[in-house]
PAGUDO-707096 format. One line per 8 residues: number of its first residue (from 1); for each residue x, y, z of C-alpha. Coordinates in nm, 2 decimals, padded with zeros to 4 digits. Example, Ala and Ser with C-alpha at 12.3 -4.5 7.8 and 13.67 -1.06 7.14 Angstrom:
2
1> 01.23:-00.45:00.78; 01.37:-00.11:00.71 $
//
This chain:
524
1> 12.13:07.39:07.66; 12.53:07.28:07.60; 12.77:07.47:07.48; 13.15:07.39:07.39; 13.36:07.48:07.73; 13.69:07.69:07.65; 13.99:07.47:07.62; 14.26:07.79:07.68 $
9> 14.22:08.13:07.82; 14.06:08.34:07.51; 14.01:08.73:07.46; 13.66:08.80:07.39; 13.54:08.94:07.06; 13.55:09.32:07.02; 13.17:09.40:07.06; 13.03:09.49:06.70 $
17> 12.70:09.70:06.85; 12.64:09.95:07.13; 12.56:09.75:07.45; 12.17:09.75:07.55; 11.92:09.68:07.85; 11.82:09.82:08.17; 11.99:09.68:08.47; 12.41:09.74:08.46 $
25> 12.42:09.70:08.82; 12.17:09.40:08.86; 11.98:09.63:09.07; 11.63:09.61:08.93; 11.49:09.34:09.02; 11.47:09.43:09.39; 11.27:09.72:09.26; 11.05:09.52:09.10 $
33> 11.04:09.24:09.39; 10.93:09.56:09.61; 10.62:09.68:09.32; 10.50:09.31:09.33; 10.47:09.31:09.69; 10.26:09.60:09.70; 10.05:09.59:09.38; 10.10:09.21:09.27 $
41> 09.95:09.03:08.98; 09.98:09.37:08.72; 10.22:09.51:08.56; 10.33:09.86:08.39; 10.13:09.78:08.05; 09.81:09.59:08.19; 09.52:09.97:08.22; 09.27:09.80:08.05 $
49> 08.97:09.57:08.19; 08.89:09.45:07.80; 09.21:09.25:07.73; 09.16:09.05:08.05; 08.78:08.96:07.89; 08.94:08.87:07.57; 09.21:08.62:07.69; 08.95:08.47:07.90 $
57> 08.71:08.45:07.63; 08.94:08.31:07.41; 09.03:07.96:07.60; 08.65:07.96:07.71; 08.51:07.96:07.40; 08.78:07.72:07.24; 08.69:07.47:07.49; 08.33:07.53:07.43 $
65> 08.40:07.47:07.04; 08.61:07.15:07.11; 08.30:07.04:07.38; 08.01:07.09:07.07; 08.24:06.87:06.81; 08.34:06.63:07.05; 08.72:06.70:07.07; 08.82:06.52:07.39 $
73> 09.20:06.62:07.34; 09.23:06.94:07.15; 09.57:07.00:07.02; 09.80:07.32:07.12; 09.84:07.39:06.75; 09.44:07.44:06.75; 09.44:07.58:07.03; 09.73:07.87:06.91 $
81> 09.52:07.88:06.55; 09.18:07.99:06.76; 09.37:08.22:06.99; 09.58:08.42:06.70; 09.30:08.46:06.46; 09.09:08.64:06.80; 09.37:08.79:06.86; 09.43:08.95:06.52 $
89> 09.11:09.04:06.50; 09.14:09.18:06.79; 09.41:09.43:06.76; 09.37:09.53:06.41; 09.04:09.71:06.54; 09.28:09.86:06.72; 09.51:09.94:06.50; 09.21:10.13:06.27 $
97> 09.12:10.32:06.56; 09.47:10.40:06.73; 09.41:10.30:07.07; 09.71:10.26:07.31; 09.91:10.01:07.50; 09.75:09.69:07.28; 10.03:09.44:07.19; 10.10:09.46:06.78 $
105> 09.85:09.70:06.65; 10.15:09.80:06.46; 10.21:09.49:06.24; 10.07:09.57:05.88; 09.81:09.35:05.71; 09.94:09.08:05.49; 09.85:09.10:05.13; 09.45:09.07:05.07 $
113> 09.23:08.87:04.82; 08.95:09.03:04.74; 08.98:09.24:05.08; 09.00:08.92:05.28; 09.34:08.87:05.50; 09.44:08.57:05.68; 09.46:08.56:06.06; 09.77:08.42:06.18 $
121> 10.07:08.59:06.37; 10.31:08.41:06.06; 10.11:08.57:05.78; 10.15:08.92:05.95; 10.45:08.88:06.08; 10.39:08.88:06.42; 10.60:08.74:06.75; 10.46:08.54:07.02 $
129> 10.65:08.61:07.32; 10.64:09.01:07.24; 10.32:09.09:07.08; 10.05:08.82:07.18; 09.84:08.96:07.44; 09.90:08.60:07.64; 10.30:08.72:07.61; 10.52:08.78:07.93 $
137> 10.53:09.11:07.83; 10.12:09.20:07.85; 09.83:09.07:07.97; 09.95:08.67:08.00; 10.08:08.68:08.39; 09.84:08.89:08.53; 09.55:08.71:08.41; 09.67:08.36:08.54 $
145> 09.62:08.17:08.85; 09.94:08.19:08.93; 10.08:08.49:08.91; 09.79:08.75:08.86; 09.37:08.79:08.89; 09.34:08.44:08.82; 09.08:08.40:08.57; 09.32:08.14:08.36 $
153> 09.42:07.82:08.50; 09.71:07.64:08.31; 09.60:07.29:08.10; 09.94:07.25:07.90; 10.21:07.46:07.76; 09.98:07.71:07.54; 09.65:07.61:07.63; 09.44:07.72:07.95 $
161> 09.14:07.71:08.08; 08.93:07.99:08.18; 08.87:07.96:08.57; 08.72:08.18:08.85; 08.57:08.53:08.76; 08.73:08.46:08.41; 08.41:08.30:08.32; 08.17:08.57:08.42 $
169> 08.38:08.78:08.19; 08.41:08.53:07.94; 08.08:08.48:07.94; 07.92:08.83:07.95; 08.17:08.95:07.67; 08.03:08.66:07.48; 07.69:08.78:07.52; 07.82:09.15:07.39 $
177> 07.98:08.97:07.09; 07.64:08.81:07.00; 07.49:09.13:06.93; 07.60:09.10:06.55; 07.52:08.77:06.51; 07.66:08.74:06.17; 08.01:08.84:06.29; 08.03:08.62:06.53 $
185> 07.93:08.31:06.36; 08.11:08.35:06.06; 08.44:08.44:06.24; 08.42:08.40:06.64; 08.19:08.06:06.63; 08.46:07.80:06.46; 08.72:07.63:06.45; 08.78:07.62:06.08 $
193> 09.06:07.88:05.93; 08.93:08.21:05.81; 08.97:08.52:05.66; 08.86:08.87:05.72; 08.84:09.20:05.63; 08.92:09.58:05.81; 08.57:09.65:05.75; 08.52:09.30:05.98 $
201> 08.79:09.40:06.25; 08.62:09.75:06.31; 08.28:09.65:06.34; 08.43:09.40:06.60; 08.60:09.69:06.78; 08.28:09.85:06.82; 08.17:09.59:07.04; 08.55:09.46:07.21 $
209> 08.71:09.86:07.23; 08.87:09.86:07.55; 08.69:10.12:07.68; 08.33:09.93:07.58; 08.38:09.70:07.91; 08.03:09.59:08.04; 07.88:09.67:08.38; 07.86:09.31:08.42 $
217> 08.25:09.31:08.32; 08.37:09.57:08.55; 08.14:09.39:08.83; 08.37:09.05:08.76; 08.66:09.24:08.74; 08.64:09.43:09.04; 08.58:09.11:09.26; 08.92:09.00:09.13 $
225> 09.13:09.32:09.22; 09.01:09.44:09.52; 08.85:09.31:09.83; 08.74:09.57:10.13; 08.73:09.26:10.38; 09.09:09.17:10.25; 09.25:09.48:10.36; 09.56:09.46:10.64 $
233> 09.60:09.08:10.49; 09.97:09.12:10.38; 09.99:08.71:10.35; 09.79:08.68:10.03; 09.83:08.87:09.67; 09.46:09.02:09.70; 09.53:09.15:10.04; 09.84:09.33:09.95 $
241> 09.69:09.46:09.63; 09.38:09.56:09.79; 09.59:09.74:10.09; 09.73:09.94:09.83; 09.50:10.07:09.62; 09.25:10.12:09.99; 09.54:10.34:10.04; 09.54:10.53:09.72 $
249> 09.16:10.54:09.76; 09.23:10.70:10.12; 09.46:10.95:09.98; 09.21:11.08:09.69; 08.91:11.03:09.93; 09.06:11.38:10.14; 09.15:11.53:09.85; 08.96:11.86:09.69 $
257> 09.04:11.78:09.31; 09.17:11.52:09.14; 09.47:11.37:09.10; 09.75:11.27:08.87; 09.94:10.94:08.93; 10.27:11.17:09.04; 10.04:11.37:09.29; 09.89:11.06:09.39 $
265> 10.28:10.86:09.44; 10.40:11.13:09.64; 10.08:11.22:09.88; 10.06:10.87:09.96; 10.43:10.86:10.07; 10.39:11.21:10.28; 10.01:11.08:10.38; 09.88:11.48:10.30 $
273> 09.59:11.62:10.23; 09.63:11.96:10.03; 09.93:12.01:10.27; 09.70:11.88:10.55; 09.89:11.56:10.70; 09.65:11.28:10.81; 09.65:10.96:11.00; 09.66:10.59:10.83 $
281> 09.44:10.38:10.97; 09.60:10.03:11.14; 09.53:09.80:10.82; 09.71:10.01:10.65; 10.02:10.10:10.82; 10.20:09.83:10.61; 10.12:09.95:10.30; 10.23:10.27:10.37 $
289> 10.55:10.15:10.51; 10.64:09.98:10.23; 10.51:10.28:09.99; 10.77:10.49:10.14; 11.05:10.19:10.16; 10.99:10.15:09.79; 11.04:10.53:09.71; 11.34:10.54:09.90 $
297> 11.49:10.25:09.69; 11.34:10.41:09.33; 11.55:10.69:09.47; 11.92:10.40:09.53; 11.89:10.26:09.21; 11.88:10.62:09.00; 12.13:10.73:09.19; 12.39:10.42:09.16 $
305> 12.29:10.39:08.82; 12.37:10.74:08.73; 12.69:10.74:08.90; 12.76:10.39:08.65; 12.71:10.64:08.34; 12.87:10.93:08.53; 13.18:10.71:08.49; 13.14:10.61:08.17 $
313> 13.14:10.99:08.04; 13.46:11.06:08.24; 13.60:10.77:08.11; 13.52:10.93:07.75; 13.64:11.22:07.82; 14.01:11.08:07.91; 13.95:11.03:08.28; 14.08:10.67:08.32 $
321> 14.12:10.63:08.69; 13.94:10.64:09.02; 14.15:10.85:09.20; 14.06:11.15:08.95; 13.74:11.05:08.95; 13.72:11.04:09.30; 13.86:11.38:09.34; 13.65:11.51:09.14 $
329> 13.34:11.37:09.29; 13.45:11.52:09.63; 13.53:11.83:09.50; 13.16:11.87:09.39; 13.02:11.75:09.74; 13.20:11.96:09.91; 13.06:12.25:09.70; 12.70:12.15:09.71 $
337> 12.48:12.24:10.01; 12.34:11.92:10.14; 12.29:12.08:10.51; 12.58:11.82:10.60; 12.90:11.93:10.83; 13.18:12.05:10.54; 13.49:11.84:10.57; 13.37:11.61:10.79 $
345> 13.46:11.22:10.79; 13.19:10.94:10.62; 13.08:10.82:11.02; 13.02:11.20:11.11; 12.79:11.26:10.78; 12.56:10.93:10.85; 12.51:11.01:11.23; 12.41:11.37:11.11 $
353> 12.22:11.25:10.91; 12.07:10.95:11.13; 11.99:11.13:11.43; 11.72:11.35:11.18; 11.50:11.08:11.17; 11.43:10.75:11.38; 11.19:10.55:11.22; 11.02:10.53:10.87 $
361> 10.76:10.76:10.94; 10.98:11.03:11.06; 11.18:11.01:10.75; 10.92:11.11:10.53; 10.77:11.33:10.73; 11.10:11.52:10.75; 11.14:11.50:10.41; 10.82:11.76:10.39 $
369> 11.00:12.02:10.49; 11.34:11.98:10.35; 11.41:11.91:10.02; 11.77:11.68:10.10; 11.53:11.42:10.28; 11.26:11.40:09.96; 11.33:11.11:09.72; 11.13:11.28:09.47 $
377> 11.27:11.60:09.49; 11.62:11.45:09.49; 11.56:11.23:09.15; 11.46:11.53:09.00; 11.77:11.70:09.10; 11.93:11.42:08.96; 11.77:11.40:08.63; 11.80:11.78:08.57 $
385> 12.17:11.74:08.68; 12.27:11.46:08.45; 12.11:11.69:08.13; 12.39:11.85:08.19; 12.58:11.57:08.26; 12.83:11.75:08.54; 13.03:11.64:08.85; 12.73:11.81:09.05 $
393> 12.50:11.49:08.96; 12.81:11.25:09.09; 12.76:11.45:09.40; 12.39:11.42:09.46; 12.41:11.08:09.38; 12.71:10.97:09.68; 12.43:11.25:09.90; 12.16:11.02:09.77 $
401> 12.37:10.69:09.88; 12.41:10.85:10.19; 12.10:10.98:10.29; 11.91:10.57:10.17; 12.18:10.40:10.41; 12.04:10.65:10.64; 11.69:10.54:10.60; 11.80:10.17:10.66 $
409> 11.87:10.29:10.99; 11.50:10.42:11.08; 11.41:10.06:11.02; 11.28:09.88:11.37; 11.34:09.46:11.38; 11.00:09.43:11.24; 11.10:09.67:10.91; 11.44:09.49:10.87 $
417> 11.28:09.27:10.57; 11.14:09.56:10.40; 11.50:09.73:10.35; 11.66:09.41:10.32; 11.49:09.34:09.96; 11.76:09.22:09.67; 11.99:09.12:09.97; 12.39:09.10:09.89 $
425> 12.37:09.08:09.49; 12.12:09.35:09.46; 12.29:09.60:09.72; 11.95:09.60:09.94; 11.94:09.91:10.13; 12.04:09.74:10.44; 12.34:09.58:10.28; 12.39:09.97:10.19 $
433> 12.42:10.08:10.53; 12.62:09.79:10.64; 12.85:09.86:10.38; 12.92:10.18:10.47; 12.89:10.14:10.85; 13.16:09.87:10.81; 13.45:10.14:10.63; 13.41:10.33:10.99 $
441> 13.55:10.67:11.03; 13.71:10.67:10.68; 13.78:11.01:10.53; 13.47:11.15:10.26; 13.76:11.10:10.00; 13.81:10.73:10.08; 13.41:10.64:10.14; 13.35:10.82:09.77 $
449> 13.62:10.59:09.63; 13.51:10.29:09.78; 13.13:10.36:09.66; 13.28:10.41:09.27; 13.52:10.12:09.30; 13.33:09.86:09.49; 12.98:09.93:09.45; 12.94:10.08:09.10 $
457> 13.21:09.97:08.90; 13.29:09.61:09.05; 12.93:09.55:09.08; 12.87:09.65:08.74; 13.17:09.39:08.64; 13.02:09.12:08.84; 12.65:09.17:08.74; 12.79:09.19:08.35 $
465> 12.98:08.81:08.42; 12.72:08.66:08.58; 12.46:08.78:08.26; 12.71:08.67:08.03; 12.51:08.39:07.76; 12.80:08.29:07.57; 12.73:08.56:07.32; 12.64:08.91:07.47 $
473> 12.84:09.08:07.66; 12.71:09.39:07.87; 12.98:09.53:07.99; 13.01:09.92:07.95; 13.36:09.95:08.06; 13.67:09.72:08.13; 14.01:09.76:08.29; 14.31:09.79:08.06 $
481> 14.71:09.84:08.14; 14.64:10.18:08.08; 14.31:10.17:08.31; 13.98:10.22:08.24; 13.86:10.18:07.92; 13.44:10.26:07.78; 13.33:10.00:07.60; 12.99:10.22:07.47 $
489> 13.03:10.56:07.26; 12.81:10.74:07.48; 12.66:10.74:07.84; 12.34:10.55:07.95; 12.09:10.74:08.04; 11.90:10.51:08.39; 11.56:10.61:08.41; 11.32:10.57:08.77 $
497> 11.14:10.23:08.70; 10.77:10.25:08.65; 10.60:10.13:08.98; 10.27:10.03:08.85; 10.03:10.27:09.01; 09.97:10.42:08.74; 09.82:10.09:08.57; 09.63:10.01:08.93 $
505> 09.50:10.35:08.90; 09.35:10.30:08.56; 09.23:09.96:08.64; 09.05:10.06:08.94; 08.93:10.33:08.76; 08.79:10.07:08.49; 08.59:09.89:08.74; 08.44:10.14:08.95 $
513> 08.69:10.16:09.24; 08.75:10.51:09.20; 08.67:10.81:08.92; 08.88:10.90:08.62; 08.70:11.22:08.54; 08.97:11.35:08.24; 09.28:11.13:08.12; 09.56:11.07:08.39 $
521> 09.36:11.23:08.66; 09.18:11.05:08.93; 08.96:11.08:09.26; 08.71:10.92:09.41 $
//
């Protein structure tokens, strides 16, 4: 890539939309550094065993194809022209029978003859790095070697080759596919371009549903995700996936009904039984460790996010400096009932709140019994607050900043790398507490200024340069002679980012790891 280097200092063009994305403060990644280190090789849209199947079918029987006509160097534009037209078929079926979270069942048939469509992503329109089940976005990472189950092994750019359990799925979905054999030779069995109708798609569907996996498929599957012997092995993906979800099994194993994902995210931080608490076995102690660490920073990012947009709406509503914001902010605190000593200087607050709770265990197991110490309980608070969108939110949030530096604290030398995640440029909870620990005995005033100047605000600025292509720009505010100016018409609205269990629930669920006896509710 080149582009043309300024010659002279330049203003920037006024921005002609309202700015977009997720991460202001260049905070999420750490978040989802932390979810790959407990439930690696998935993601938030990846619930179905089926998909996997089909992606490793695909390459498995293109490769077969190439093998029986003696193609010793296939091409990636053959292999891409096999791979769409499965594919297509693929999620049309899906399409007809509206089943959820499959990558461009929305794109419309192209114009038919006679009923008969062709079956490429350009005649319906379709993208490949957003709706291809292979894309970043779906089902492509966690079914590679790489960087998920590994049942594809990369060939060349666009072309794989099915490897490992991949096969066994590959090849029992094949033998489910032969089952109408007309089907599958006139559209499944070549390499030739053809056409098809919906009539063809949902027959197909009947056999590839997502929710038709085999015995033998679930079998293949499981062996992938999860591996008893495996558990407590935190240097290899499968032992570090199959800690997690041995711990999720543990936690719906005591429990008298089942559970929804929520329940299941919040026992497993508390380890409780129907308010019963109980002890995690040694192989597991990681896990949970890192369960609770990642709650706690679910809990930083909301909160630092939402005090970004809190800004933003004072800035909208003629509030153009810190200092009013900052009074304003401590107003609030000082109002709110955090249990904290009222008018007390920033070193007092964090050794109240420090001496609560001395290691990561005692943290969540104070946070039982008092609301202040519950990341869960406090994000709601949050959420609810920013409805409303009220200095009381600004408050909960600098509580929130607090109460995670405090958290840092309960971290032993062997926890330091778990609160450390994101380091400097993603304000890792550690680098929260040092932070803070470094303004000393500063004055609530001054420590709520410095979190809004230095830590919202000139992060936001510095994560906005280094994002900057050439083309976008993301800020959401700028500094003007007259101060601080919005950039946006109307606050963001963060959300908590999705941690994946859900997805590992369902998947487990698929397999035969655990039960999913009615829809978002599991047990064992």
């Amino acid at each position: 890539m080149s582009k043309q280097l300024p010659q002279s200092a330049f203003f920037l063009s006024p921005p002609v939309s309202e700015n977009s994305g997720v991460d202001f403060l260049g905070l999420r990644q750490a978040n989802l550094d932390m979810m790959a280190d407990l439930i690696p090789g998935t993601n938030n849209v990846t619930p179905f065993i089926r998909p996997f199947s089909i992606l490793s079918w695909i390459f498995w029987k293109f490769h077969e194809l190439c093998a029986s006509q003696s193609k010793l160097a296939p091409t990636n534009i053959e292999a891409r022209a096999f791979r769409e037209r499965i594919e297509i078929l693929f999620t049309w079926g899906a399409q007809v029978e509206n089943a959820p979270n499959i990558p461009g069942k929305s794109a419309e048939p192209p114009a038919s003859t006679n009923g008969q469509v062709e079956l490429t992503f350009e005649a319906w329109e379709r993208v490949q790095n957003s709706t291809s089940l292979i894309a970043a976005l779906w089902y492509g990472p966690a079914s590679k070697t790489i960087s998920g189950l590994g049942f594809l092994a990369p060939h060349r750019p666009e072309l794989f080759r099915t490897t490992g359990k991949g096969i066994l799925l590959a090849t029992k979905l094949d033998e489910v596919l032969r089952q109408k054999p007309d089907l599958y030779q006139r559209l499944l069995n070549t390499l030739e371009p053809v056409k098809a109708s919906e009539n063809d798609a949902t027959a197909l569907w009947q056999l590839w549903g997502v929710n038709t996996a085999s015995e033998e498929e679930q079998t293949a599957f499981r062996l992938a995700l999860f591996d008893e012997n495996a558990v407590g092995n935190y240097a290899e993906a499968l032992g570090k996936r199959s800690s997690t979800i041995a711990l999720a099994r543990l936690q719906l194993s005591g429990s008298a009904r089942p559970l929804t994902p929520d329940e299941v995210r919040q026992k497993m931080y508390y380890s409780e039984w129907d308010d019963v608490l109980y002890s995690i076995p040694e192989g597991l102690i990681t896990a949970r460790k890192k369960w609770i660490t990642l709650q706690v920073r679910q809990l930083q990012r909301l909160a630092f996010e939402t005090l970004l947009s809190w800004c933003e709406y004072k800035v909208l509503n003629g509030v153009h400096d810190t200092v009013k914001m900052t009074t304003d902010a401590e107003t609030a605190f000082n109002d709110a009932e955090f249990g904290l000593p009222s008018g007390s200087h920033l070193g007092t607050l964090l050794e109240t709140l420090d001496e609560r709770a001395e290691t990561i265990e005692q943290f969540a197991e104070v946070g039982r019994m008092d609301g202040w110490f519950c990341p869960f309980t406090i994000i709601k608070i949050i959420q609810e607050q920013f409805a409303t969108m009220n200095d009381k939110a600004a408050a909960s949030c600098l509580y929130a900043a607090l109460l995670c530096a405090s958290f840092a604290g309960c971290a032993c030398d062997d926890d330091k790398l778990l609160v450390n995640v994101g380091g400097h440029h993603r304000l890792s909870t550690l680098h929260l507490r040092k932070r803070l620990i470094a303004l000393g005995n500063v004055t609530l005033r001054q420590a709520i200024q410095f979190i809004l100047e230095a830590l919202v605000i000139s992060q936001h600025m510095a994560t906005a340069v280094n994002r900057f292509d050439g083309q976008n720009q993301r800020l959401r505010l700028s500094i003007e002679e007259t101060g601080l100016e919005a950039l946006v018409n109307k606050p963001w609205v963060p959300t908590v980012t999705e941690d994946r269990l859900p997805t590992i629930l369902r998947l487990a669920s698929n397999c035969g790891l655990i039960k999913n006896p009615s829809r978002d509710m599991f047990t064992t």
